[in-house]
C-alpha positions as CSV (number, residue, x, y, z in Angstrom):
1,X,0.8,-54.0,94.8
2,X,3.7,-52.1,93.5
3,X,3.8,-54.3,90.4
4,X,0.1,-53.2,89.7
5,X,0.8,-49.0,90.7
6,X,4.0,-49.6,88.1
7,X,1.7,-50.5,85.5
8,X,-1.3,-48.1,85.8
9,X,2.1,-45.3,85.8
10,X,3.2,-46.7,82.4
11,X,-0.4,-46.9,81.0
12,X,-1.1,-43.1,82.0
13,X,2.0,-42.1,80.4
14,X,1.0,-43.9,77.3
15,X,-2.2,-42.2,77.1
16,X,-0.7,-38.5,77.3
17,X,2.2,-39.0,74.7
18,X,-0.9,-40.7,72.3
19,X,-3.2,-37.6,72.9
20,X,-0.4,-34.8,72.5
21,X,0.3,-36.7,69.0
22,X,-3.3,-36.7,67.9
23,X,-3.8,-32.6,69.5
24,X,-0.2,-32.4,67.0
25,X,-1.9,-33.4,64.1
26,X,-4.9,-31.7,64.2
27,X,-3.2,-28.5,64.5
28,X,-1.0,-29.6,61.4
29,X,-4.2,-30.5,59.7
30,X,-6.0,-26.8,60.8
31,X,-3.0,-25.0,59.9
32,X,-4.1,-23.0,56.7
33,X,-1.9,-23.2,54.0
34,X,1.9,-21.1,53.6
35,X,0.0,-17.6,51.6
36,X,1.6,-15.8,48.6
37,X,0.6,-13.3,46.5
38,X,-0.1,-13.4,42.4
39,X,2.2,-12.3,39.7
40,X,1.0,-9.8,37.3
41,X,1.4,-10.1,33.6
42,X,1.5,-6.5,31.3
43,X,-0.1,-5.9,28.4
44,X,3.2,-3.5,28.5
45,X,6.2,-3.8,30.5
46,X,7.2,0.0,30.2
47,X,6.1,3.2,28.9
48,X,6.6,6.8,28.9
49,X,8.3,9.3,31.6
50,X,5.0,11.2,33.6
51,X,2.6,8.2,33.1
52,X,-1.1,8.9,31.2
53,X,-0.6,5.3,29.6
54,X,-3.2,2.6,30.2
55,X,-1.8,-0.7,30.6
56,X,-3.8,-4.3,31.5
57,X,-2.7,-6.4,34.1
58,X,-3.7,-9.6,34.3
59,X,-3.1,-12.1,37.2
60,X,-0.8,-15.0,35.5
61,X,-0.2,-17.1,38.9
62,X,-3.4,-16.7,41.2
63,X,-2.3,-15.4,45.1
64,X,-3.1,-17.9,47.7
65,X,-5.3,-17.3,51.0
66,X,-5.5,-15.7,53.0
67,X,-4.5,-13.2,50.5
68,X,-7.0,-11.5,48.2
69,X,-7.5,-13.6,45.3
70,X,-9.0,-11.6,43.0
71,X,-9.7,-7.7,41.7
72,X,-12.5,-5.8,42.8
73,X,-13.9,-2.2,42.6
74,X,-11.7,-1.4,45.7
75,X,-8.4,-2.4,44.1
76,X,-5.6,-0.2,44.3
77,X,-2.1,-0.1,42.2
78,X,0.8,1.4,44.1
79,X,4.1,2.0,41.8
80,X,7.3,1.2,44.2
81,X,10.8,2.5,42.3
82,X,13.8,0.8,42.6
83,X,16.2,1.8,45.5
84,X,19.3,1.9,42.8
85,X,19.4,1.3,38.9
86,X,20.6,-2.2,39.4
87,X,17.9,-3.2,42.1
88,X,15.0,-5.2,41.7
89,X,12.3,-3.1,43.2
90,X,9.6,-5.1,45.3
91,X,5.9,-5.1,46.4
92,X,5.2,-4.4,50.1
93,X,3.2,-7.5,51.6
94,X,0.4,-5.0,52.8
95,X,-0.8,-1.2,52.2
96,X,1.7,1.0,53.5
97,X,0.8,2.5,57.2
98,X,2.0,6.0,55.7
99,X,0.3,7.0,52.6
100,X,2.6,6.8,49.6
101,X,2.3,10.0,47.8
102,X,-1.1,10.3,45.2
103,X,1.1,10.6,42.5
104,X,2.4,7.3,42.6
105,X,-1.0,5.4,43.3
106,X,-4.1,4.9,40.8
107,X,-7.0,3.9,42.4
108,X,-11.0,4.0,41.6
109,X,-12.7,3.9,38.7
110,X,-11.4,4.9,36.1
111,X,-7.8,5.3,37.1
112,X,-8.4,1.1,37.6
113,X,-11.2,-0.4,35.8
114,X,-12.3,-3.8,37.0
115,X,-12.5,-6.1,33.4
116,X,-12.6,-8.9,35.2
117,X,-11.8,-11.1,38.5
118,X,-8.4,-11.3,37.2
119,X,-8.0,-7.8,34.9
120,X,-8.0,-4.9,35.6
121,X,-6.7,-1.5,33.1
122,X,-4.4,0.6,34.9
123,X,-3.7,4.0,34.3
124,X,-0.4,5.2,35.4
125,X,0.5,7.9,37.4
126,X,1.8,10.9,36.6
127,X,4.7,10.5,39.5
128,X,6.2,7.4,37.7
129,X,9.1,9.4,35.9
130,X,12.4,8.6,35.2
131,X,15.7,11.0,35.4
132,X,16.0,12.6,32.2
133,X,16.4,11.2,28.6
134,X,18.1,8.4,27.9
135,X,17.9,6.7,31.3
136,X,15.4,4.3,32.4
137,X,13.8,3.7,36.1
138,X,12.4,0.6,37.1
139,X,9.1,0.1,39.3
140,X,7.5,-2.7,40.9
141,X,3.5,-2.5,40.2
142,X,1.7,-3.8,43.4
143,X,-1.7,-4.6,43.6
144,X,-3.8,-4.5,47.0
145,X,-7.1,-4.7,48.4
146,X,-7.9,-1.3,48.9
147,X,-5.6,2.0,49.4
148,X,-6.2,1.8,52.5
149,X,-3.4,0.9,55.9
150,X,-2.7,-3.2,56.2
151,X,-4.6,-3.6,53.1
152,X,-3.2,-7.2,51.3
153,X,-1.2,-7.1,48.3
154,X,-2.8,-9.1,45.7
155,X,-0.2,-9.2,42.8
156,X,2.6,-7.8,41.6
157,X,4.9,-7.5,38.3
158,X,7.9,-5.3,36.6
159,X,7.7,-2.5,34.9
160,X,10.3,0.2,33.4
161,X,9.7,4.2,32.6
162,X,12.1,5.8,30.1
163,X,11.6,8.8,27.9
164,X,9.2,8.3,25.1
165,X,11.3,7.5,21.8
166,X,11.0,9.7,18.8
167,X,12.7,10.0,15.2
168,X,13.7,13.0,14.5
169,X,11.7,14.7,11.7
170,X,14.7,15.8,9.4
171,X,17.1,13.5,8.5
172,X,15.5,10.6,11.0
173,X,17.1,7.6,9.0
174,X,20.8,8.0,7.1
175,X,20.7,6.2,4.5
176,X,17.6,6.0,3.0
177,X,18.0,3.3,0.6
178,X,19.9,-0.1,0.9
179,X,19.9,-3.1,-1.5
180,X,17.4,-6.0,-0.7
181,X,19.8,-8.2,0.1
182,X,19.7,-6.2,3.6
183,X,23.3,-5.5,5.6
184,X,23.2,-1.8,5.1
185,X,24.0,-0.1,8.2
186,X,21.7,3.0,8.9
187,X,21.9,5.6,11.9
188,X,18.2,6.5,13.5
189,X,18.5,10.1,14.7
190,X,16.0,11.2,17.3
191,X,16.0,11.2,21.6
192,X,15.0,8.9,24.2
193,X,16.6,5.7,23.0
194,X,18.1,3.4,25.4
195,X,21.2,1.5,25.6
196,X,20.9,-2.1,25.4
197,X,22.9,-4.0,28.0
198,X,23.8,-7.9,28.5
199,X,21.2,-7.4,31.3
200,X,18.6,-6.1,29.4
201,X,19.1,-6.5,25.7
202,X,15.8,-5.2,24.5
203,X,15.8,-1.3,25.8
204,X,15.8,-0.5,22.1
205,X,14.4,-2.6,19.2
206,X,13.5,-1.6,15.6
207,X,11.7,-2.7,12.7
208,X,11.4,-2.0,9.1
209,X,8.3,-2.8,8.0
210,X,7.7,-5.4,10.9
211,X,11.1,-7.1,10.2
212,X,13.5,-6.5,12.9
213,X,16.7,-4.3,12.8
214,X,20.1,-6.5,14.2
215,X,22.9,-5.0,15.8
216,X,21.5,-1.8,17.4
217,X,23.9,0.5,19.1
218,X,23.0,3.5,21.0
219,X,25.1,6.4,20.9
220,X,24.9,10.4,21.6
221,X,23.6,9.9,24.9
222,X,20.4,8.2,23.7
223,X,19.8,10.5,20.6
224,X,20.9,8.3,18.0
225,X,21.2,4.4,17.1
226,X,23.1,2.5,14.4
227,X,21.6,-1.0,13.4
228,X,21.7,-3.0,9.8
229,X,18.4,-3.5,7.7
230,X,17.4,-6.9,7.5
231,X,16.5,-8.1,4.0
232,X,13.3,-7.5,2.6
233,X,11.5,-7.3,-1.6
234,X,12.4,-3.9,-3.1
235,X,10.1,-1.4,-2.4
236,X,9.7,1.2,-0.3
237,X,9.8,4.1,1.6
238,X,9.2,1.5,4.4
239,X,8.0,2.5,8.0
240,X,10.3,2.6,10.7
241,X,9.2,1.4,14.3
242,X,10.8,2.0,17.6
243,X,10.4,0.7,20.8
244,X,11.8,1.1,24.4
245,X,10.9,1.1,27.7
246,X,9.5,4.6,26.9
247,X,7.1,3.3,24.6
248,X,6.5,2.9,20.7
249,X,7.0,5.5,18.0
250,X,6.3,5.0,14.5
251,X,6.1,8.9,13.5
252,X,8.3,11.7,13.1
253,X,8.9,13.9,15.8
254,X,5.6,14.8,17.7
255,X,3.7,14.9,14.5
256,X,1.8,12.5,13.1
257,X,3.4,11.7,9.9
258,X,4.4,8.5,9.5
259,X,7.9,7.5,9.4
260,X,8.0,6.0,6.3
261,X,12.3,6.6,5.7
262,X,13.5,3.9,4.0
263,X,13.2,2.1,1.0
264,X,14.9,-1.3,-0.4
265,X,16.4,-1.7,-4.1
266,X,16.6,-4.5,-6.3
267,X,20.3,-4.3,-5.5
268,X,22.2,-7.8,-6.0
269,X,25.9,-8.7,-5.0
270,X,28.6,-10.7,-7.4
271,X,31.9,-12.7,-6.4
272,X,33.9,-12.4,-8.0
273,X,33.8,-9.5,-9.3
274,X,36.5,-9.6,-12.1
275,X,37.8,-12.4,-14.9
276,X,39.4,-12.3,-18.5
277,X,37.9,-13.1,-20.9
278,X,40.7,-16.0,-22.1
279,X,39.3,-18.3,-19.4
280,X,36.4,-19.7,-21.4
281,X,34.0,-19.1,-18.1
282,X,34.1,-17.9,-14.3
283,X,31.6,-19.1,-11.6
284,X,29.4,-16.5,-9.5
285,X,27.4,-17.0,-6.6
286,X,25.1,-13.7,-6.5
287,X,23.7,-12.8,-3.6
288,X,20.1,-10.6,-3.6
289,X,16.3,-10.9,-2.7
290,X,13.7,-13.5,-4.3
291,X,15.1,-15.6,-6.7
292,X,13.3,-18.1,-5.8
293,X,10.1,-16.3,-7.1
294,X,11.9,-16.2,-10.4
295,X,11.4,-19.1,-13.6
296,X,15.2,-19.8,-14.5
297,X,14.5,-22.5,-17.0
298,X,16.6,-23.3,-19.9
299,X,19.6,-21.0,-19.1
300,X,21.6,-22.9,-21.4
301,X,22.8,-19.7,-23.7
302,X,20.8,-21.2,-26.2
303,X,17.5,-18.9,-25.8
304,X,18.8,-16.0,-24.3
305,X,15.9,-13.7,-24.5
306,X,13.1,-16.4,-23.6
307,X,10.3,-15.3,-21.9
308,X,12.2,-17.0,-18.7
309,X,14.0,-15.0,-15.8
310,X,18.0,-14.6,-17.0
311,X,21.3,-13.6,-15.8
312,X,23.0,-11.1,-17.9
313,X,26.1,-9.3,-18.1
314,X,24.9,-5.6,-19.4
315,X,27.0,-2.9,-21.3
316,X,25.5,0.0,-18.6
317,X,21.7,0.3,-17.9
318,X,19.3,-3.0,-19.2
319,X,16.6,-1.9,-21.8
320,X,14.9,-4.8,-23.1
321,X,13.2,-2.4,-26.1
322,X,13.6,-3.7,-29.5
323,X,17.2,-2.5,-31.0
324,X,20.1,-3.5,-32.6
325,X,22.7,-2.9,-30.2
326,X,23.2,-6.1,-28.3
327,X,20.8,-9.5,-29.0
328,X,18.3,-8.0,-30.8
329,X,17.8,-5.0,-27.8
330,X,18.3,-0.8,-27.6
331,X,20.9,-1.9,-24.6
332,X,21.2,-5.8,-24.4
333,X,22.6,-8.7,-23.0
334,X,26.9,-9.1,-24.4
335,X,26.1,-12.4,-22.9
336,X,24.1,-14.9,-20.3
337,X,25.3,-16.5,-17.1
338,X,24.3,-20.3,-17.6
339,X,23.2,-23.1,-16.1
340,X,21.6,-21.4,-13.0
341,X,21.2,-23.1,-9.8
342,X,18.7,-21.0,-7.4
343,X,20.4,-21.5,-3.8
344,X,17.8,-19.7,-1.9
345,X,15.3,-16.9,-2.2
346,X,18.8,-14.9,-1.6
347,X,21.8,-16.8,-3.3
348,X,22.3,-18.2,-6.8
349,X,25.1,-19.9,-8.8
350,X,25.7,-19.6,-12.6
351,X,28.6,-19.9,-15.3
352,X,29.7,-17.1,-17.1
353,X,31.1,-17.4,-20.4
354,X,33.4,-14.1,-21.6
355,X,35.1,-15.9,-24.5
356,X,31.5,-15.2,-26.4
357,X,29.1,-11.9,-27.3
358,X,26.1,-12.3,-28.5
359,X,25.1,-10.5,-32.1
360,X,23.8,-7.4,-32.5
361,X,20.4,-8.3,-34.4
362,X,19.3,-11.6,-32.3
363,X,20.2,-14.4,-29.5
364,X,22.9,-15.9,-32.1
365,X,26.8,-15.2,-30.9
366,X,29.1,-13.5,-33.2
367,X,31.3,-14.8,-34.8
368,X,35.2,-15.1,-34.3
369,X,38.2,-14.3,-36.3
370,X,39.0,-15.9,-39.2
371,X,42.1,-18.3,-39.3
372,X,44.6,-15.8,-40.1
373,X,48.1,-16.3,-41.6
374,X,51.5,-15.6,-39.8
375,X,54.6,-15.4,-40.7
376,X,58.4,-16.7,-39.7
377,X,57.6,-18.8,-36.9
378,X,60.6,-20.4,-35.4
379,X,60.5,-24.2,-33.9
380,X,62.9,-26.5,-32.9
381,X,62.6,-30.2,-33.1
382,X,61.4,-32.5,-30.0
383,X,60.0,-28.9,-28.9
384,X,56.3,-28.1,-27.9
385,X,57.5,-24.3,-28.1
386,X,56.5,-22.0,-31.4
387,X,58.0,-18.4,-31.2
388,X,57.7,-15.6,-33.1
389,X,59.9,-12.7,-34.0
390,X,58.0,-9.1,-33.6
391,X,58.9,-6.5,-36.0
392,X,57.7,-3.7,-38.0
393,X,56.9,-6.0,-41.0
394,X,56.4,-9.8,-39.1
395,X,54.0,-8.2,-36.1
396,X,53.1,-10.9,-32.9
397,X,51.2,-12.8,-33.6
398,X,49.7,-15.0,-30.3
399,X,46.7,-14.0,-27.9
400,X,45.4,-15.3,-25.1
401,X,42.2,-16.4,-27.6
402,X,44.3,-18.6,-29.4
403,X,44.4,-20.9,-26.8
404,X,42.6,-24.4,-28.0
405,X,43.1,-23.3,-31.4
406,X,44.7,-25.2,-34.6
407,X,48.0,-24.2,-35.7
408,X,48.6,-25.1,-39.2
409,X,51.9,-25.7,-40.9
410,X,50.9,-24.1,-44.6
411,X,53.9,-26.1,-46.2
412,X,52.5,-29.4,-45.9
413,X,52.4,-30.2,-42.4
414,X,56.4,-30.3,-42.3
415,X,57.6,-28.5,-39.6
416,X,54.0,-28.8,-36.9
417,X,52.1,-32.4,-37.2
418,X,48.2,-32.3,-38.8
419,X,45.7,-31.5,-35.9
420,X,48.0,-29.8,-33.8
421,X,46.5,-26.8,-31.3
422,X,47.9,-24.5,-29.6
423,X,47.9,-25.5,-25.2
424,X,48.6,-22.0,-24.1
425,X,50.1,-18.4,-25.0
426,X,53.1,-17.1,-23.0
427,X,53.0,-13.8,-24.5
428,X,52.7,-12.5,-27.8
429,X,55.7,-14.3,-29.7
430,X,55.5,-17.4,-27.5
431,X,53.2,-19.9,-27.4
432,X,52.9,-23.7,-26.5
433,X,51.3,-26.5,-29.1
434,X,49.6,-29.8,-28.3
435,X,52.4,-31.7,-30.5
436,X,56.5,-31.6,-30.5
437,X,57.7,-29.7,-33.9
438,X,59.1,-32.4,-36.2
439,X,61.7,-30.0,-37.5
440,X,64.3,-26.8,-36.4
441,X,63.8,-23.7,-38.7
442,X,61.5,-21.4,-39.8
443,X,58.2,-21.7,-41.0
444,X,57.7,-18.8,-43.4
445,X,53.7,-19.2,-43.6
446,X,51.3,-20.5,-40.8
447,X,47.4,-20.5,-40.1
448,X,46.3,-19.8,-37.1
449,X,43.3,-19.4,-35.1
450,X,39.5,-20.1,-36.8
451,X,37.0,-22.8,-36.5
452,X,38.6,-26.5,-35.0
453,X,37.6,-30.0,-36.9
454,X,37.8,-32.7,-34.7
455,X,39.0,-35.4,-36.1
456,X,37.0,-37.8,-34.2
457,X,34.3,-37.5,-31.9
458,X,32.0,-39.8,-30.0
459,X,28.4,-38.7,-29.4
460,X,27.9,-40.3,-25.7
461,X,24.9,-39.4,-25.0
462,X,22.6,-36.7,-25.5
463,X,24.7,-33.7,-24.1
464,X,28.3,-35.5,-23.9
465,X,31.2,-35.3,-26.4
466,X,34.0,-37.7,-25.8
467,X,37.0,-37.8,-27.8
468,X,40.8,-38.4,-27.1
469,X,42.9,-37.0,-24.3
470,X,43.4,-33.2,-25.2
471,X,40.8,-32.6,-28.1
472,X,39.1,-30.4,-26.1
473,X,40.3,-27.3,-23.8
474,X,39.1,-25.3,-21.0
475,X,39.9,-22.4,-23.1
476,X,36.7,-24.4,-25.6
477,X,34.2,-23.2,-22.5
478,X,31.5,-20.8,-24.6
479,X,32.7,-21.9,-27.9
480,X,30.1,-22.8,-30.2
481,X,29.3,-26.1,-31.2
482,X,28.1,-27.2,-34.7
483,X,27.6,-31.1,-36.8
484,X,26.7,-31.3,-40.5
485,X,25.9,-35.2,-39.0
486,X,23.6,-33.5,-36.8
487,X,22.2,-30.2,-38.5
488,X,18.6,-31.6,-38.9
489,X,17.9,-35.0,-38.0
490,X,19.3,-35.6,-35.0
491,X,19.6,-31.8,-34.6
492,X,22.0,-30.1,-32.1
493,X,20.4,-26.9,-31.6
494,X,21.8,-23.5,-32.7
495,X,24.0,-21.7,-30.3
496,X,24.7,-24.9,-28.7
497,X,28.3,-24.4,-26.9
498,X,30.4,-26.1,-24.5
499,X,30.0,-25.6,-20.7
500,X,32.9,-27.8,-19.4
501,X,35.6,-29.7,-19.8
502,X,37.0,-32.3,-17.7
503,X,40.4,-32.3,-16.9
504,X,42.8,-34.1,-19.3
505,X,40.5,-32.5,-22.5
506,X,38.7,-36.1,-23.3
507,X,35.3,-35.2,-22.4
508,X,32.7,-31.9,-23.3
509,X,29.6,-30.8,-21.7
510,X,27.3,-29.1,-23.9
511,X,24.4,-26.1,-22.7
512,X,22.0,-28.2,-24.8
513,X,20.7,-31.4,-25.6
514,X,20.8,-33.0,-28.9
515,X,17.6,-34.0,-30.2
516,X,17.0,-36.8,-31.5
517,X,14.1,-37.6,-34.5
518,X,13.1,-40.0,-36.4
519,X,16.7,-40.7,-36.6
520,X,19.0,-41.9,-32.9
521,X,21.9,-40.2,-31.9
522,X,24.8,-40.8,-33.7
523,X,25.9,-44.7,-32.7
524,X,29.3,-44.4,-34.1
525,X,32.4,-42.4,-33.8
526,X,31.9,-38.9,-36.2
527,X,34.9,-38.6,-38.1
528,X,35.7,-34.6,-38.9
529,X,32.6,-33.6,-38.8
530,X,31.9,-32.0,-35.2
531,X,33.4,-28.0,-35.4
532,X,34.5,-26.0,-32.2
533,X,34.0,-22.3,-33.4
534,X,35.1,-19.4,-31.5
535,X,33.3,-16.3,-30.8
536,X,34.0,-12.7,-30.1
537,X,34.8,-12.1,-26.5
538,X,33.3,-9.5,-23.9
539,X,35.8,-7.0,-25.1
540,X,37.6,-5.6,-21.8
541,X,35.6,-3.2,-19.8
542,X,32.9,-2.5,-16.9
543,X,29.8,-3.7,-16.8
544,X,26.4,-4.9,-14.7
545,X,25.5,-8.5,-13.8
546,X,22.0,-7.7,-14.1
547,X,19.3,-10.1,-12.9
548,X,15.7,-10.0,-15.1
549,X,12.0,-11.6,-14.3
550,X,11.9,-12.0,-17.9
551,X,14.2,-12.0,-21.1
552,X,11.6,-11.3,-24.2
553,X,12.6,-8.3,-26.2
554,X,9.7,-5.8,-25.5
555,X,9.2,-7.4,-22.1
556,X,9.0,-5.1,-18.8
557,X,10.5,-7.4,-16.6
558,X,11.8,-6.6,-12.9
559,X,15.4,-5.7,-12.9
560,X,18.2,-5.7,-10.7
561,X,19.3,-2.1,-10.0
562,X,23.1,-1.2,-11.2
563,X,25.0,-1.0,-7.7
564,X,28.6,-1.3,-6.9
565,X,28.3,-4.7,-5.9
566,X,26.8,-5.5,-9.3
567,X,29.4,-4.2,-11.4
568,X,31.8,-6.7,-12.4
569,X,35.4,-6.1,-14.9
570,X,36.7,-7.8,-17.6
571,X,40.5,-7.1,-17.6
572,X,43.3,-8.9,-18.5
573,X,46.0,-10.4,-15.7
C-alpha cells in the first residue's frame, strides 16, 4: 500500500513540473518582441542658427512594436540639445510629461508634412540656435506619435546648428588666381566657419567649381579659412562653395551675387630650373594641367613648328605670328624640348638641348663657329694636356663648346695625332684631348673647333650610329647630324641631331629616323663621310619653358602662361 501511495506522489509531481514547463513556454512564446525605435536619416545634418530650414527625414531602420512604426498627420518633431559640446544628445523614449518649450517643437501641417509612411519635411524651429558665431550646438531630432504626454518616440537622428557661413563681399578669396596645376594656398575671408576637429573633420568644406579644397584651417575665430586649390583646366573666375554645419553659401555676403573669386592659369612648373648650355641637354619633368589632351608627336627637333603640341624654351612672351626673330616667328622658339613622354594629364618628361638655337627665318638650327685658328699651344709628350698662354696678342683660346671638337695640328699632324678631339676644357688656356701629344713644344698654328668627320661609322639601324670607343661625346647631344652617303636616297632628314650618347662614346641616338628608299640603309661601315656639326647655343640668359597646343606659325594655339615656376636660366657653373 505504501509502495502504491509512493508512486501516485512521484507521478503527481511529475505532472506539475511538466505543466509549469509548458505554462513557461507559452508565456516565452506570448511575449512580444524586445521594441526599439527607428533611426532617422537627413536630407541635411545641420543648418543655420534660428531654424526656418526645411529638412526631410526619412526612416532608414524601421522602429519595432509596440512602437509607432510609421509617420502620420499627428507626428511631432521635438529638438533635444546636447547637455555639453562633447555630449551625444539623445531622444526621450516617450513625449515629455512637461511640455518642452514651442520653440523647440514643429508639429502639424505644414511645420511637418506627411510625404510618406516613412517621410516626413521638417521645418525647424526657430529655438534651435547655437551660442554665437563660430561655435556649433548639437541636437538630437526625435520623432513621436503626437505632441502630446507618453506619446512614443518613433525615430530619431543627429543634427548640428552653427552660424550660417558667408564670404565676405570684398576681398572674399586672397589670391585670386593660381596655376592649374593646383597647390596655391588661398585665405576665404567671411564669418561663421567652423573649426574642423579629429572628431568631426567636416565642420568646414570647400569647393572650387565642385572640386574640393584640401587642407582647410580655420582661423580668426571662425572668420577666415586657409586651404590649397585643387587642380583644375585654366579658366575661370570659378565659384567658390562653402559648407558647415550652418549651411551652404555660394554668394557674397547676404547678396546674391555669386561668388565667382577665383580663376586657374595655364601655369606649368619645371625642374630643374637651370643648366649651361656646354652639357649638350638637361632632363625636365614639368608639372601642369592636361597634357594628356595634347598631340606630342614627332618631338624629335626635326619639325619644330608642326602643327603638333611642343615644348619650347621662349626668349619672353610666345607669339607664334609670322617673323623673323626666332624659327620663322615675331617671338619664337631658341629651341624644343624633345622626345616627350606625357606622364599624366599633369606631368611630362622631355630633353632639352641648349648647345643649339634654332635660325631666325625657319625650323633649321644655326650654324656654329667656324674651325678657327690658334696660336702657341704648348704640349708635352705622353700628355693628354694642351695649354695655352693668354696674352694681349695670343688671347685664350678654349670654351666649354669645344668640348667633342677636333683639334688639328696645322703642321702636319706632328705635335697632336690625325682625328684627335678635345675630351674636356679646364679653363680657357687648358684643355684635355682624346690622344697623348707625340711631341714637347710649341705648336705655333692649330685649328680648332668646326664641323667633326668621323672617320668611320656604322649605320646600325635606322636611328643608331656606332662607331669606336670615344667618337662620340655627351658634349655631341643637339649637334647636328649630316651624310653625303645619305643626303637623298637613303635620306637622313634635315635637322637630324643626336639625343644621346652611351657611356664610353661608341654608340649615338639620333631625333630621327633614317629613311630608307629604293635604296637600304647603309650595309657597310661609312668611311668619313658622317659629319657632327655644332650649332649656336641658347646664349646665357632667362627664359620661359612654354608649353603650346600647336606649333604652326600663324597658329593660335593654347599657351602656358609665363610664371615663376616656368622660367628657367641658362648660366654658366
Amino acid at each position: 500500500m505504501r509502495k502504491s501511495n509512493t508512486t501516485t506522489r512521484r507521478r503527481v509531481r511529475a505532472g506539475l513540473a511538466a505543466g509549469a514547463t509548458g505554462s513557461l513556454l507559452t508565456a516565452l512564446i506570448a511575449s512580444p518582441a524586445y521594441a526599439a525605435p527607428g533611426t532617422l536619416s537627413l536630407s541635411s545634418n545641420g543648418g543655420p542658427t534660428g531654424g526656418g530650414n526645411t529638412i526631410v527625414a526619412t526612416l532608414a531602420n524601421m522602429p519595432t512594436a509596440p512602437n509607432p512604426t510609421s509617420f502620420t498627420t499627428s507626428t511631432a518633431v521635438y529638438f533635444v540639445v546636447a547637455t555639453s559640446a562633447t555630449a551625444t544628445p539623445t531622444c526621450p523614449t516617450t513625449y515629455p510629461s512637461v511640455a518642452p518649450a514651442g520653440t523647440v517643437v514643429a508639429t502639424g501641417d505644414p511645420a511637418v508634412k506627411l510625404l510618406a509612411p516613412s517621410k516626413i519635411a521638417v521645418v525647424v524651429p526657430t529655438g534651435v540656435v547655437t551660442a554665437s558665431a563660430g561655435t556649433i550646438f548639437k541636437y538630437a531630432m526625435c520623432a513621436f506619435a503626437a505632441n502630446t504626454s507618453g506619446a512614443a518616440l518613433i525615430a530619431g537622428g543627429q543634427y548640428t546648428v552653427g552660424t550660417a557661413p558667408q564670404i565676405a563681399t570684398v576681398n572674399g578669396v586672397n589670391p585670386v588666381s593660381g596655376p592649374a596645376l593646383g597647390g596655391t594656398t588661398i585665405t576665404v575671408s567671411g564669418s561663421g566657419f567652423v573649426a574642423n576637429t579629429t572628431a568631426a573633420p567636416n565642420n568646414t568644406v570647400a569647393t572650387l567649381d565642385g572640386l574640393p579644397l584640401t587642407d582647410i584651417v580655420v582661423g580668426g575665430g571662425g572668420t577666415s579659412f586657409s586651404a590649397k586649390t585643387p587642380p583644375h583646366a585654366p579658366g575661370g573666375p570659378f565659384m567658390l562653395k562653402v559648407t558647415t554645419p550652418g549651411g551652404t553659401t555660394n554668394v557674397l555676403g547676404t547678396t546674391t551675387t555669386k561668388a565667382n573669386l577665383f580663376s586657374y592659369t595655364n601655369g606649368i612648373v619645371v625642374s630643374p630650373n637651370t643648366a649651361a648650355n656646354t652639357k649638350g641637354s638637361v632632363d625636365l619633368d614639368v608639372m601642369g594641367v592636361g597634357f594628356d589632351n595634347y598631340s606630342f608627336e614627332a618631338t624629335n627637333g626635326n619639325t619644330s613648328n608642326s602643327a603638333n603640341a611642343h615644348v619650347y624654351l621662349v626668349k619672353g612672351t610666345y607669339s607664334a605670328t609670322a617673323g623673323a626673330v626666332r624659327a620663322g616667328k615675331a617671338a619664337g622658339q631658341e629651341t624644343e624640348c624633345v622626345n616627350v613622354l606625357v606622364i599624366s594629364g599633369e606631368e611630362l618628361l622631355c630633353s632639352l638641348p641648349l648647345n643649339h638655337t634654332l635660325s631666325t627665318a625657319d625650323q633649321s638650327f644655326t650654324a656654329g663657329p667656324a674651325q678657327r685658328t690658334a696660336r702657341s699651344l704648348t704640349t708635352t709628350t705622353g700628355s693628354t694636356t694642351v695649354t695655352s698662354a693668354s696674352t694681349t696678342t695670343t688671347p685664350a683660346v678654349f670654351t666649354q663648346q669645344d668640348v667633342g671638337l677636333p683639334i688639328i695640328d696645322s703642321n702636319s699632324d706632328t705635335a697632336i695625332p690625325a682625328a684627335t678631339r678635345i675630351v674636356s676644357v679646364q679653363s680657357p688656356t687648358s684643355a684635355t684631348i682624346s690622344a697623348a701629344a707625340l711631341t714637347t713644344g710649341t705648336i705655333e698654328t692649330a685649328n680648332i673647333g668646326g664641323p667633326k668627320t668621323l672617320a668611320t661609322v656604322t649605320v646600325t639601324d635606322a636611328r643608331t650610329l656606332t662607331a669606336t670607343a670615344g667618337v662620340f661625346s655627351q658634349a655631341d647631344v643637339g649637334r647636328v647630324v649630316t651624310s653625303t652617303a645619305m643626303a637623298a636616297d637613303p635620306l637622313l632628314p634635315a635637322n637630324t641631331t643626336i639625343i644621346s650618347v652611351n657611356s664610353d662614346g661608341s654608340v649615338a641616338k639620333l631625333s630621327a629616323a633614317i629613311v630608307p628608299g629604293s635604296n637600304p640603309l647603309p650595309a657597310s661601315p661609312l668611311a668619313n663621310d658622317v659629319v657632327i656639326t655644332p650649332s649656336t647655343p641658347v646664349a646665357n640668359g632667362t627664359y620661359t619653358v612654354t608649353v603650346v597646343s600647336n606649333g604652326a606659325i600663324g597658329a593660335s594655339p593654347q599657351v602656358s602662361i609665363i610664371s615663376s615656376g616656368s622660367t628657367f636660366t641658362v648660366a654658366d657653373y
